[in-house]
PASEBA-1860 file (N, C-alpha, C; in nm, 3 decimals):
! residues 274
1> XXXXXXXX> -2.354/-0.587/-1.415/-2.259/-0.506/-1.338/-2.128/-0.583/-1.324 ~ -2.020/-0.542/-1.321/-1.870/-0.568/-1.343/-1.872/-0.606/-1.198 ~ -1.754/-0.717/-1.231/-1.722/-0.704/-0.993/-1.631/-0.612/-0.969 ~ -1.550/-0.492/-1.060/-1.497/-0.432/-1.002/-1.630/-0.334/-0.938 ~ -1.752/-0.257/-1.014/-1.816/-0.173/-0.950/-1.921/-0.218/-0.871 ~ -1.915/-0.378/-0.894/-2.033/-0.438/-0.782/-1.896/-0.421/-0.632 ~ -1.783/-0.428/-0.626/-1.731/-0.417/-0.462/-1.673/-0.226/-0.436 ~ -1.725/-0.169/-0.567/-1.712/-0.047/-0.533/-1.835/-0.002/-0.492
9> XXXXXXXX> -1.965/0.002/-0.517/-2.075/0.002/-0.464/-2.070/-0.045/-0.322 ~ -2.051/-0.168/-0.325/-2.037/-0.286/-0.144/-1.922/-0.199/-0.078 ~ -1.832/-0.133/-0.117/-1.745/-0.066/-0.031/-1.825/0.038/0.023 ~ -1.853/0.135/-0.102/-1.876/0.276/-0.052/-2.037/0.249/0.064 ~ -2.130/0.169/0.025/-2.188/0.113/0.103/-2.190/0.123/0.261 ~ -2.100/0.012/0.229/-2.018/-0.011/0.405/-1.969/0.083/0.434 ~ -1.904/0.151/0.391/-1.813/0.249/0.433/-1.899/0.380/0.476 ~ -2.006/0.447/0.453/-2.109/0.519/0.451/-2.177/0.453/0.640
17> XXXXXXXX> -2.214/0.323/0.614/-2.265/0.258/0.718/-2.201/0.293/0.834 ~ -2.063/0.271/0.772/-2.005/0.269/0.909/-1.975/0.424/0.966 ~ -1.947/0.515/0.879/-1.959/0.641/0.908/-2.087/0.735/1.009 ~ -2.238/0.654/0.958/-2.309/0.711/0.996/-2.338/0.628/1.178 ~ -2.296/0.481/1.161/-2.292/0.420/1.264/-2.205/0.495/1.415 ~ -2.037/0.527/1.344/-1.977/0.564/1.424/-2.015/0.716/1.438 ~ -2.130/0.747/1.426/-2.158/0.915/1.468/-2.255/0.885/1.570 ~ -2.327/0.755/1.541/-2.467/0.761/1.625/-2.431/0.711/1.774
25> XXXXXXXX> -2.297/0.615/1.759/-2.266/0.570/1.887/-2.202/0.661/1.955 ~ -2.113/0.741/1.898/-2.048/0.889/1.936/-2.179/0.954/2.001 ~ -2.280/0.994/2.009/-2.424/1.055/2.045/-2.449/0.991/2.145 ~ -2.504/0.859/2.117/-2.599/0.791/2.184/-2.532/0.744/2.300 ~ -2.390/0.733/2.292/-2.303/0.662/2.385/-2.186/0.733/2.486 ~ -2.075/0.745/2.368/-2.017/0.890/2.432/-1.900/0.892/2.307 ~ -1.833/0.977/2.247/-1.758/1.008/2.186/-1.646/0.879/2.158 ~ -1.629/0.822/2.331/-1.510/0.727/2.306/-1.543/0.586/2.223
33> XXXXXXXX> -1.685/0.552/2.242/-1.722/0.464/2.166/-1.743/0.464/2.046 ~ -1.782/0.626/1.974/-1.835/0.647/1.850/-1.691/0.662/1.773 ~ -1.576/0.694/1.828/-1.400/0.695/1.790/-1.373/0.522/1.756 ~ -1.370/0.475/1.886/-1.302/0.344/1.824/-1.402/0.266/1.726 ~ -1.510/0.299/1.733/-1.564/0.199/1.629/-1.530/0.352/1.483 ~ -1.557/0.449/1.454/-1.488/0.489/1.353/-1.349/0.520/1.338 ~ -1.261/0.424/1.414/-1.083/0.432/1.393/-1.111/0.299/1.340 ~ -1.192/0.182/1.312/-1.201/0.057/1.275/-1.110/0.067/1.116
41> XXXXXXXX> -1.045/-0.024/1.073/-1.014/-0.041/0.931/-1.127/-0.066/0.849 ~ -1.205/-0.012/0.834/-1.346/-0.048/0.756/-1.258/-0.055/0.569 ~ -1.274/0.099/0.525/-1.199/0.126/0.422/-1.082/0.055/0.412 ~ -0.998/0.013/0.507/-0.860/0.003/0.451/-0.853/-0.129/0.439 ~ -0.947/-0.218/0.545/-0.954/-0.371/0.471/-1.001/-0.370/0.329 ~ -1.138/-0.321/0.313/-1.166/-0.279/0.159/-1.072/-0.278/0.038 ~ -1.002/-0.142/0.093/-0.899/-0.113/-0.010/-0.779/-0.231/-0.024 ~ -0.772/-0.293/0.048/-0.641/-0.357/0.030/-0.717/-0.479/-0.024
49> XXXXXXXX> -0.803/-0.529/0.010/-0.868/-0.651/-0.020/-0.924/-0.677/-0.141 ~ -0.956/-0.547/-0.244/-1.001/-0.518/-0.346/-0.900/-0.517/-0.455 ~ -0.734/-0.448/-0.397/-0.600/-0.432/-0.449/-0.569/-0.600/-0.449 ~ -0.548/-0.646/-0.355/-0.504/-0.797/-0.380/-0.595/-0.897/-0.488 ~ -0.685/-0.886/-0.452/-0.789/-0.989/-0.540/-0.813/-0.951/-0.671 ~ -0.799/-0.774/-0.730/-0.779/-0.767/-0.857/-0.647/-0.752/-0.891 ~ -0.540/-0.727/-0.871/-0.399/-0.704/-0.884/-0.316/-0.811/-0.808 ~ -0.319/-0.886/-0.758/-0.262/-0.973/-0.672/-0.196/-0.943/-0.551
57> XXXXXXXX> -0.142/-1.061/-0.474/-0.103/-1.035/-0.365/0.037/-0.997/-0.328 ~ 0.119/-1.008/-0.447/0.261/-0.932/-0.431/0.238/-0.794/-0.399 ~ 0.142/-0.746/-0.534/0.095/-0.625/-0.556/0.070/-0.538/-0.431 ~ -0.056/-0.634/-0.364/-0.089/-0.545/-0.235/0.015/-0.543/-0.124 ~ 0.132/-0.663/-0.142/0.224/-0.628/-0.052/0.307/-0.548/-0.003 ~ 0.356/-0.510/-0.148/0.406/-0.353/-0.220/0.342/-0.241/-0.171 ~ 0.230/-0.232/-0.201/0.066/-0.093/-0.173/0.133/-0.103/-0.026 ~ 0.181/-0.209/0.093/0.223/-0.150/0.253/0.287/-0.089/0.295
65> XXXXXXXX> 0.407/-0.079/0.229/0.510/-0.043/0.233/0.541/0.113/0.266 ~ 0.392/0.193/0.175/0.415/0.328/0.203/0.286/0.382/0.294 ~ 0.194/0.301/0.334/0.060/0.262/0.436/0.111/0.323/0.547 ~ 0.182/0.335/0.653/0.189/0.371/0.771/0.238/0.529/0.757 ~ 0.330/0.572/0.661/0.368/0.689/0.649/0.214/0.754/0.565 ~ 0.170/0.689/0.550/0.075/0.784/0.435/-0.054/0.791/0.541 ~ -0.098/0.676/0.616/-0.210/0.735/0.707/-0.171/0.801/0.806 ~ -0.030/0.747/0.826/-0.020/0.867/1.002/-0.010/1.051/0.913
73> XXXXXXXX> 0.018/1.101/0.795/0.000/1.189/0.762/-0.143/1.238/0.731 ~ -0.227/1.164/0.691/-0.392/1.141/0.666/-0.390/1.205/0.847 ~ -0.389/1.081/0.940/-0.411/1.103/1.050/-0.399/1.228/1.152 ~ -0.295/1.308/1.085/-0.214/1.403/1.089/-0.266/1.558/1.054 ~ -0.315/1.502/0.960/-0.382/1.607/0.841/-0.540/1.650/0.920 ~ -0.600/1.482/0.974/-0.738/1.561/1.055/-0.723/1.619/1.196 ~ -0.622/1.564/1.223/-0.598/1.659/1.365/-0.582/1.804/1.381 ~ -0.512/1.785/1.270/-0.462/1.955/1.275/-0.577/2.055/1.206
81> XXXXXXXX> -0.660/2.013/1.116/-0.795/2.072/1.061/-0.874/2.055/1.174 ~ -0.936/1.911/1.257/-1.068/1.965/1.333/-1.004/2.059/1.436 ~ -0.905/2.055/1.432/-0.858/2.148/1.630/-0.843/2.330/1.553 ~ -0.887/2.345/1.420/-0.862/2.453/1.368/-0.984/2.518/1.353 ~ -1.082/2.571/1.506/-1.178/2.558/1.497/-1.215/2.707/1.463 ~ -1.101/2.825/1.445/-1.164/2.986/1.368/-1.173/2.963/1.244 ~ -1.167/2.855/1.165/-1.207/2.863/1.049/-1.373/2.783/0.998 ~ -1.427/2.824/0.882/-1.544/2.780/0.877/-1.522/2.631/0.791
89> XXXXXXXX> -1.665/2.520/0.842/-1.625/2.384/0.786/-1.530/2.379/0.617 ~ -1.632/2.488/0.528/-1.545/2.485/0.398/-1.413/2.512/0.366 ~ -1.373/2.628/0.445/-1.225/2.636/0.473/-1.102/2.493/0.485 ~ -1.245/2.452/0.666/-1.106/2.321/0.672/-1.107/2.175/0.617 ~ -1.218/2.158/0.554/-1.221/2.063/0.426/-1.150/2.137/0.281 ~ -1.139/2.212/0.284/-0.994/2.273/0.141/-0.867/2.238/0.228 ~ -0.851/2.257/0.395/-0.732/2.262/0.417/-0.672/2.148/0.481 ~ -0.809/2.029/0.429/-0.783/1.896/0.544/-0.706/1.858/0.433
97> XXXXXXXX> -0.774/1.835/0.261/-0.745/1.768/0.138/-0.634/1.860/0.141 ~ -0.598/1.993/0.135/-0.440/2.047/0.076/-0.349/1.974/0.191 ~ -0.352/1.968/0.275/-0.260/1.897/0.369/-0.244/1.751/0.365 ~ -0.335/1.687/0.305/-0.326/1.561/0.292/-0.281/1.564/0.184 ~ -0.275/1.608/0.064/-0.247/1.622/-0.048/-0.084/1.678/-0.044 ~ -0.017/1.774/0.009/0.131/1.765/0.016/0.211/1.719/0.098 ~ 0.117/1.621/0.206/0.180/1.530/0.248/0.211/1.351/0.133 ~ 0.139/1.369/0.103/0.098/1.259/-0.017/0.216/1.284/-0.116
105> XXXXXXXX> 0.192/1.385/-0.222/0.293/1.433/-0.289/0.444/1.433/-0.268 ~ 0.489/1.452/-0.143/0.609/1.375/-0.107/0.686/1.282/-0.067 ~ 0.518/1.225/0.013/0.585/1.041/0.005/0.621/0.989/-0.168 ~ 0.504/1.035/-0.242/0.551/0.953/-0.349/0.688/0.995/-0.430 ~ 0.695/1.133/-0.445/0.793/1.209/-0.501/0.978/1.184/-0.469 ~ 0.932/1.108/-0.339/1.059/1.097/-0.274/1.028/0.949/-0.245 ~ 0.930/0.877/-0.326/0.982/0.741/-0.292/0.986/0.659/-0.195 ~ 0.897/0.723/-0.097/0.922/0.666/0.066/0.852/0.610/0.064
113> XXXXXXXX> 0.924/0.455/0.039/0.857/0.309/0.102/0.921/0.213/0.194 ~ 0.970/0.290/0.316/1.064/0.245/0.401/0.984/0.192/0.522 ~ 0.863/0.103/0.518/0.827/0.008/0.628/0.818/0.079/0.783 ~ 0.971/0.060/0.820/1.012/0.042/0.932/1.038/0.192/0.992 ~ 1.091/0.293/0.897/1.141/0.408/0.944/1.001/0.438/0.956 ~ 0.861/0.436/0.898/0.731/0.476/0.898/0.689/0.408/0.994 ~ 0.723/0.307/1.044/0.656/0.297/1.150/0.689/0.338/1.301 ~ 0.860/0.367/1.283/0.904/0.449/1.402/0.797/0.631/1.396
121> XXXXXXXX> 0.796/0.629/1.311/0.783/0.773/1.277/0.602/0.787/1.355 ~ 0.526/0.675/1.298/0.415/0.678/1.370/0.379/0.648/1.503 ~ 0.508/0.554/1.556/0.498/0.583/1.732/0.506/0.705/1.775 ~ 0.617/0.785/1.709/0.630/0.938/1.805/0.504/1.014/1.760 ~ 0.398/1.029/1.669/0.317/1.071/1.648/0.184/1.078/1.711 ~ 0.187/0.901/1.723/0.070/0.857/1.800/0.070/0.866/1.974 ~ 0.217/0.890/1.988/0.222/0.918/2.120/0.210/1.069/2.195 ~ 0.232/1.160/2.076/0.185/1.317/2.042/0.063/1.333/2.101
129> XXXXXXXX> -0.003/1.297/1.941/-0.156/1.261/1.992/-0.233/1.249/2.124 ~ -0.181/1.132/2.163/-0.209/1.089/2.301/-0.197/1.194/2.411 ~ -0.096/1.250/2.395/-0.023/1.354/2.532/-0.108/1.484/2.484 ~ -0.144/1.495/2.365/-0.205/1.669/2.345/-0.376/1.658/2.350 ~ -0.438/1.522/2.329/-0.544/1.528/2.369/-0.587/1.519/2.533 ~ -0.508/1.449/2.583/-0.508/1.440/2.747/-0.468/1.604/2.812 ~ -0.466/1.666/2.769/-0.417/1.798/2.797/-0.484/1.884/2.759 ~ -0.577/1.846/2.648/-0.711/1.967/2.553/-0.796/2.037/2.645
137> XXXXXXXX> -0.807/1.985/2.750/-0.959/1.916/2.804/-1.085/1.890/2.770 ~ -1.020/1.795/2.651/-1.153/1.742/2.640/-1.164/1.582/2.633 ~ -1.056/1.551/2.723/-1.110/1.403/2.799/-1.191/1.398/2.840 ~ -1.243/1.453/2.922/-1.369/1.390/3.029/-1.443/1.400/2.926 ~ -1.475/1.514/2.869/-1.592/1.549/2.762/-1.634/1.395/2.670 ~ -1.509/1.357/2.624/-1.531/1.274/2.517/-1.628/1.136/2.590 ~ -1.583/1.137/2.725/-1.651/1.022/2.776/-1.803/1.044/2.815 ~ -1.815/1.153/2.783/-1.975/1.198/2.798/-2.100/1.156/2.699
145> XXXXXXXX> -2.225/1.135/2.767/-2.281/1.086/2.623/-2.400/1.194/2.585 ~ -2.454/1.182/2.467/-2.548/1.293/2.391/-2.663/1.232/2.385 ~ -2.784/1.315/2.502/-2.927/1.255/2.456/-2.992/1.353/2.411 ~ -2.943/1.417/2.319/-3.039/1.477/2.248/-3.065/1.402/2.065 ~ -3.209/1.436/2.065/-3.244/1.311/1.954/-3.217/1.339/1.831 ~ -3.218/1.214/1.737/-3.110/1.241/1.634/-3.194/1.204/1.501 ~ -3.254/1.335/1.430/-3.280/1.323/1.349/-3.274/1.225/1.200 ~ -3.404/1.210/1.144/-3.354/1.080/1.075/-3.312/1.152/0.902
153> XXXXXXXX> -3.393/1.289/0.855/-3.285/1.370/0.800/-3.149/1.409/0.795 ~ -3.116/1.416/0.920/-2.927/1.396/0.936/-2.876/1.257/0.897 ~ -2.926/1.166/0.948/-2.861/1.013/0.898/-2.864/1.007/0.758 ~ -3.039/1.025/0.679/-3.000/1.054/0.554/-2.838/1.114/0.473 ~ -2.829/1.249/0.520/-2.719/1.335/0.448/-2.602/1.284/0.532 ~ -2.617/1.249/0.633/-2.470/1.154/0.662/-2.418/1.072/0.546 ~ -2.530/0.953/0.509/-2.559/0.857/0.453/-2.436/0.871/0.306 ~ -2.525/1.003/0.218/-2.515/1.008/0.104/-2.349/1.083/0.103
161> XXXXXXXX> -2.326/1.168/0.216/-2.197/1.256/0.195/-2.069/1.152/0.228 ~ -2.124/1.031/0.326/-1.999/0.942/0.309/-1.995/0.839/0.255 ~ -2.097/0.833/0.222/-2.070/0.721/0.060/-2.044/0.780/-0.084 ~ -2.024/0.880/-0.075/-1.954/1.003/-0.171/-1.838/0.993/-0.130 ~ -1.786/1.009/-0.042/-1.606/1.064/0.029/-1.583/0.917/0.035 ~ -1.598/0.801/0.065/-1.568/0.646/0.068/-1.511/0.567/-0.038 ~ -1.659/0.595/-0.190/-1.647/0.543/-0.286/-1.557/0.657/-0.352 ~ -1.514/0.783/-0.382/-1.420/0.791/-0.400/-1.246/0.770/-0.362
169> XXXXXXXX> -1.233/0.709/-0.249/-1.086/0.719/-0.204/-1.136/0.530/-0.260 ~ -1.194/0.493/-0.267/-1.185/0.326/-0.283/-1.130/0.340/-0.443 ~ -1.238/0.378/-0.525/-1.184/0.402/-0.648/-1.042/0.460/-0.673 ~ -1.006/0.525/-0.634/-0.856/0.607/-0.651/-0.733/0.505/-0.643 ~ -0.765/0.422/-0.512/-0.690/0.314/-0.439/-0.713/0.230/-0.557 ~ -0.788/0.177/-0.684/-0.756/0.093/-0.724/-0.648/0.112/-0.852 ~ -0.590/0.245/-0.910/-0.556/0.286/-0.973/-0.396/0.276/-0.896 ~ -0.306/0.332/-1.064/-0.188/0.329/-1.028/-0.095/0.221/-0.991
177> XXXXXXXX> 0.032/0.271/-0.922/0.148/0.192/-0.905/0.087/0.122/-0.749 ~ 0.195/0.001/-0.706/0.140/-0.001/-0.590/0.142/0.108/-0.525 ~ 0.278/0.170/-0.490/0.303/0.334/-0.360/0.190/0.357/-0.372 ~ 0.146/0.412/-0.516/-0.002/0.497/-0.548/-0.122/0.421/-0.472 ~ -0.126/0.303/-0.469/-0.233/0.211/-0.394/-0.224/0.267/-0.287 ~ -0.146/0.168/-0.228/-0.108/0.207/-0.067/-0.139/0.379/-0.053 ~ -0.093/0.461/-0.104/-0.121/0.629/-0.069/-0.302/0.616/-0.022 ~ -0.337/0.613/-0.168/-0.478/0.627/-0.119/-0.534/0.516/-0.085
185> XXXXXXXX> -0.509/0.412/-0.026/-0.583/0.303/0.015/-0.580/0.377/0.195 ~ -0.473/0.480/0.201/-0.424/0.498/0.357/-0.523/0.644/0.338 ~ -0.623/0.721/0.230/-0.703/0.848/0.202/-0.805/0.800/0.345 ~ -0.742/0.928/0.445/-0.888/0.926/0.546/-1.024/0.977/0.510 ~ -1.049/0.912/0.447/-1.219/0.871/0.396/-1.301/0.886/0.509 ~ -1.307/0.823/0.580/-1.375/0.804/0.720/-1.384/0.926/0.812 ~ -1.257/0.995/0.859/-1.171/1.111/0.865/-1.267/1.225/0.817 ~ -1.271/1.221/0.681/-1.312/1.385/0.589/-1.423/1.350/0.580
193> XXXXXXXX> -1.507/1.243/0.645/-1.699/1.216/0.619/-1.726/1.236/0.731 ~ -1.654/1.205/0.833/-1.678/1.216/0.985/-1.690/1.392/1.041 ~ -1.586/1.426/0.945/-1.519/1.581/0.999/-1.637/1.659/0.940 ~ -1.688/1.596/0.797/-1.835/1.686/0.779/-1.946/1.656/0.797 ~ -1.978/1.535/0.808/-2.120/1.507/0.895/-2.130/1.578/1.045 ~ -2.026/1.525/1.103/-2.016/1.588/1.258/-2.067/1.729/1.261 ~ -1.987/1.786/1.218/-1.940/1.940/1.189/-2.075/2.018/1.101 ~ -2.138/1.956/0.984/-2.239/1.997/0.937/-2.374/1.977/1.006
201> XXXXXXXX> -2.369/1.886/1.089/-2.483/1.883/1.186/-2.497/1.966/1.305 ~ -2.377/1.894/1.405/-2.399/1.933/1.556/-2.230/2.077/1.577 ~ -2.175/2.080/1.464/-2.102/2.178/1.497/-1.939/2.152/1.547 ~ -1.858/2.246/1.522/-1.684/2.199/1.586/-1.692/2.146/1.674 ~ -1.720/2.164/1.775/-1.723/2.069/1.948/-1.754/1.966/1.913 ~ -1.844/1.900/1.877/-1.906/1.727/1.838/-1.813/1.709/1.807 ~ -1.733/1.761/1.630/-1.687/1.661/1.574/-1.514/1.679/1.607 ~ -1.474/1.743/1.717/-1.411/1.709/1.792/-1.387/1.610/1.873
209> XXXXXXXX> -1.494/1.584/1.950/-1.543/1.490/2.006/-1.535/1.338/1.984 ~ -1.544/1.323/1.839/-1.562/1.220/1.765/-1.388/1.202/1.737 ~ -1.344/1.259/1.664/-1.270/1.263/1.580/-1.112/1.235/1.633 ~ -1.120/1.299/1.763/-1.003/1.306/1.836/-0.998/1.115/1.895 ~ -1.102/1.089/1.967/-1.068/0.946/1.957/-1.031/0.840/1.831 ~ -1.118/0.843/1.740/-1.074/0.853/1.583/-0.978/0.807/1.548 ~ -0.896/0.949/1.572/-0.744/0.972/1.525/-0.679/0.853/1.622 ~ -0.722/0.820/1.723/-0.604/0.719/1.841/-0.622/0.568/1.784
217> XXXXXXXX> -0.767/0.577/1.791/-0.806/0.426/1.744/-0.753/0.394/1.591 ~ -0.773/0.491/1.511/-0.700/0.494/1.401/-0.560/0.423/1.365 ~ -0.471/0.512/1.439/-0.347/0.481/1.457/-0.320/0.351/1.522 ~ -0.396/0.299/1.616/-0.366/0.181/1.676/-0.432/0.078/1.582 ~ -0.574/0.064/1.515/-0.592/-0.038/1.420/-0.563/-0.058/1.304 ~ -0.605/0.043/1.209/-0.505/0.023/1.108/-0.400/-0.035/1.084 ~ -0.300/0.032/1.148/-0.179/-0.012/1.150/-0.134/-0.160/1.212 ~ -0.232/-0.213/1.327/-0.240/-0.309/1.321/-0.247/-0.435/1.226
225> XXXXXXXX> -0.363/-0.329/1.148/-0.431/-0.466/1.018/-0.326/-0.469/0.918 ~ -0.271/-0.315/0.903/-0.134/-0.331/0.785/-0.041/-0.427/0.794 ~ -0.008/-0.412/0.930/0.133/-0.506/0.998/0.117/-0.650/0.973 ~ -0.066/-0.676/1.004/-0.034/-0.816/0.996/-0.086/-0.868/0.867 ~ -0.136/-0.820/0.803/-0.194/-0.832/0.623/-0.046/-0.856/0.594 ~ 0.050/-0.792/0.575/0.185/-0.778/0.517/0.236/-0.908/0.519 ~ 0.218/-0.926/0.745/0.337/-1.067/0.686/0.297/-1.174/0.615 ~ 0.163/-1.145/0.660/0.076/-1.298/0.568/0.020/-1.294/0.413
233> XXXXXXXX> 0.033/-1.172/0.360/-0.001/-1.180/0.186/0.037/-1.262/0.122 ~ 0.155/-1.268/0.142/0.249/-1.376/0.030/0.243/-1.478/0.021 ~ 0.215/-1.544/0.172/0.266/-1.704/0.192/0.112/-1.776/0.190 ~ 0.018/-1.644/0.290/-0.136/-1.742/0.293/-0.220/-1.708/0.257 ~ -0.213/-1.608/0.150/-0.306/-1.525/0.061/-0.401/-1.403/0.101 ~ -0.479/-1.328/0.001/-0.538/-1.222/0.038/-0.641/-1.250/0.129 ~ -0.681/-1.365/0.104/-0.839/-1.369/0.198/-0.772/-1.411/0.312 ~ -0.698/-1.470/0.335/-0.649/-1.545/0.451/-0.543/-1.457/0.550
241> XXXXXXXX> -0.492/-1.386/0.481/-0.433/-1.300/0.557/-0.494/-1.175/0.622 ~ -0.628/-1.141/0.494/-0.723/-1.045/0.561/-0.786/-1.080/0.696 ~ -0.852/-1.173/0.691/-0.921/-1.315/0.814/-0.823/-1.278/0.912 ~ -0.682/-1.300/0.899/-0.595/-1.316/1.041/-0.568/-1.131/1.098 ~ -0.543/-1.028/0.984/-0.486/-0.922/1.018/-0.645/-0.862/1.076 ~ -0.803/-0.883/1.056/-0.922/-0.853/1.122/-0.934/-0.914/1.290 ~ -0.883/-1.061/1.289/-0.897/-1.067/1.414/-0.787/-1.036/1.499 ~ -0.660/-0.957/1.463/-0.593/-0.904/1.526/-0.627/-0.770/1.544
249> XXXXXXXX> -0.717/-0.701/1.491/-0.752/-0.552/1.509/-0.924/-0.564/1.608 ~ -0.960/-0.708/1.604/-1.042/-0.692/1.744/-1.005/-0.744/1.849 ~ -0.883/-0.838/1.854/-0.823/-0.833/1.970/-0.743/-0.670/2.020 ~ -0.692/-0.612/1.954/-0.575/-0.464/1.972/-0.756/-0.406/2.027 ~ -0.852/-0.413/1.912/-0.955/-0.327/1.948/-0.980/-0.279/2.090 ~ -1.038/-0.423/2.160/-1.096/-0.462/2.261/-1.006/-0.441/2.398 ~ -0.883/-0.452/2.378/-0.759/-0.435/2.470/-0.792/-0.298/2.486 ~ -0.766/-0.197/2.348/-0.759/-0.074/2.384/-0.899/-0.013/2.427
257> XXXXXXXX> -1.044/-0.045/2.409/-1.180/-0.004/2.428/-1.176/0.005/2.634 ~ -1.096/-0.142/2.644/-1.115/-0.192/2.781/-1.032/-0.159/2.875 ~ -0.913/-0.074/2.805/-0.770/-0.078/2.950/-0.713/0.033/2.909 ~ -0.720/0.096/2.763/-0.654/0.218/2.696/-0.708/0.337/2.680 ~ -0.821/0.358/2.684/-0.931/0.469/2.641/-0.958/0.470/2.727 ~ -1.010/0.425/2.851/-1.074/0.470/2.965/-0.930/0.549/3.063 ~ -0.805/0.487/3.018/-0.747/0.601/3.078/-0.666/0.743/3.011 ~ -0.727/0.745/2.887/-0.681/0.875/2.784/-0.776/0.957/2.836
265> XXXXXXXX> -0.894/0.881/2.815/-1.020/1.003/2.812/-1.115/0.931/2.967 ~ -1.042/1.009/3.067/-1.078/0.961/3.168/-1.195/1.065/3.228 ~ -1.289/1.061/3.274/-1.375/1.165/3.276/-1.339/1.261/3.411 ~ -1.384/1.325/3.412/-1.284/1.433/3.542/-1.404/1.585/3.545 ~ -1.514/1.601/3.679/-1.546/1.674/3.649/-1.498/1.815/3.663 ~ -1.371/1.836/3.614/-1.306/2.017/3.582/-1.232/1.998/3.466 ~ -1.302/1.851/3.390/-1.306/1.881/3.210/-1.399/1.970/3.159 ~ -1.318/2.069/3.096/-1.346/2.222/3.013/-1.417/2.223/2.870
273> XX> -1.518/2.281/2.883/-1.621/2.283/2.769/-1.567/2.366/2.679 ~ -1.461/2.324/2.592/-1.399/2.408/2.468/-1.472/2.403/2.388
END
């Protein structure tokens, strides 16, 4: 076996793991826990770490550049599909990928690898976010937890449907120009496995549930790990900069698990069972 498909295997792998992980803690725990551990950079350390070590580290420096505009549109793309709950799951998996898909199409088309304007662009977004889920009502909800028991047939087809949706956005990410990297290295993988495991099991409400924290933790780690992968590619290499931009996304993690989420999704009992 090649090491490119022995760390495409180890990706989609992990990436599957962590999918089915962040559903069970979402259940077993309450939504807000099963979010930030699936907003984790699982995939996107992957992807970038896979881009540097076969393509080098200029390379993956390049692939950042269009990373914050391309997941806050990813990010963007699942919000607006799970909260689109008169349509049926197949519908909003055609309309999660078409939306992610002409959002995509014009970052690259137009060239947008402007850092900084993308990252202004993802404060006002992420701060959107923030203000329209606190207003859903389904804060309190999210802080609620699920004891009803969890089939080990569902974990199965969790298993296999996001290590399907994983190992493809990993593969994609290794192709192309950098932009093209970076685009799909920023493919919410996690996002479109979450939105149909959830959703194919326990139904729109769950993977609401899930997903909406998700999207916050998302935006806050990722982008974390991008920011600090970037400054350090060049000077202290891929592994070394991966190492520093991971333990900056469990410090951001842990800040936000402990002082940030408990007051988004604050529980309140005349939170509304949408």
């Amino acid at each position: 076996m090649s090491l490119f498909f022995f760390k495409l295997l180890s990706g989609a792998l992990l990436g599957g793991l962590w999918v089915v992980l962040a559903l069970y803690l979402g259940r077993r725990f309450s939504g807000r826990i099963g979010g930030m551990v699936g907003g984790l950079p699982s995939t996107v350390l992957l992807s970038f770490l896979l881009v540097g070590w076969i393509q080098g580290a200029e390379f993956a420096f390049e692939a950042t550049h269009s990373f914050p505009a391309a997941y806050s549109a990813g990010a963007l793309s699942a919000f607006l599909c799970t909260f689109s709950s008169r349509y049926s799951l197949n519908v909003r998996i055609l309309k999660f990928i078409l939306i992610w898909f002409i959002f995509q199409l014009a970052i690259v088309y137009y060239a947008f690898d402007n850092f900084w304007i993308a990252m202004f662009l993802w404060m006002l977004l992420l701060i959107f976010f923030v203000l329209y889920i606190r207003e859903s009502g389904l804060a309190g909800e999210i802080s609620r937890r699920d004891t009803s028991k969890i089939d080990r047939k569902e974990i199965i087809i969790q298993m296999l449907i996001s290590t399907s949706v994983v190992a493809s956005a990993i593969l994609v990410s290794e192709l192309g120009s950098p932009m093209m990297s970076g685009v799909f290295a920023a493919f919410p993988a996690v996002f479109l496995a979450v939105l149909i495991c959830s959703d194919f099991g326990r139904g729109v409400y769950f993977s609401r549930l899930i997903i909406a924290p998700m999207i916050i933790s998302g935006m806050l780690n990722c982008i974390t790990y991008v920011l600090i992968f970037r400054q350090f590619v060049l000077t202290k290499g891929v592994l070394m900069a991966s190492v520093l931009a991971t333990l900056a996304v469990i410090f951001v993690a842990s800040f936000a698990l402990i002082f940030v989420f408990p007051r988004i999704f604050r529980y309140s009992p005349s939170s509304s069972s949408r």
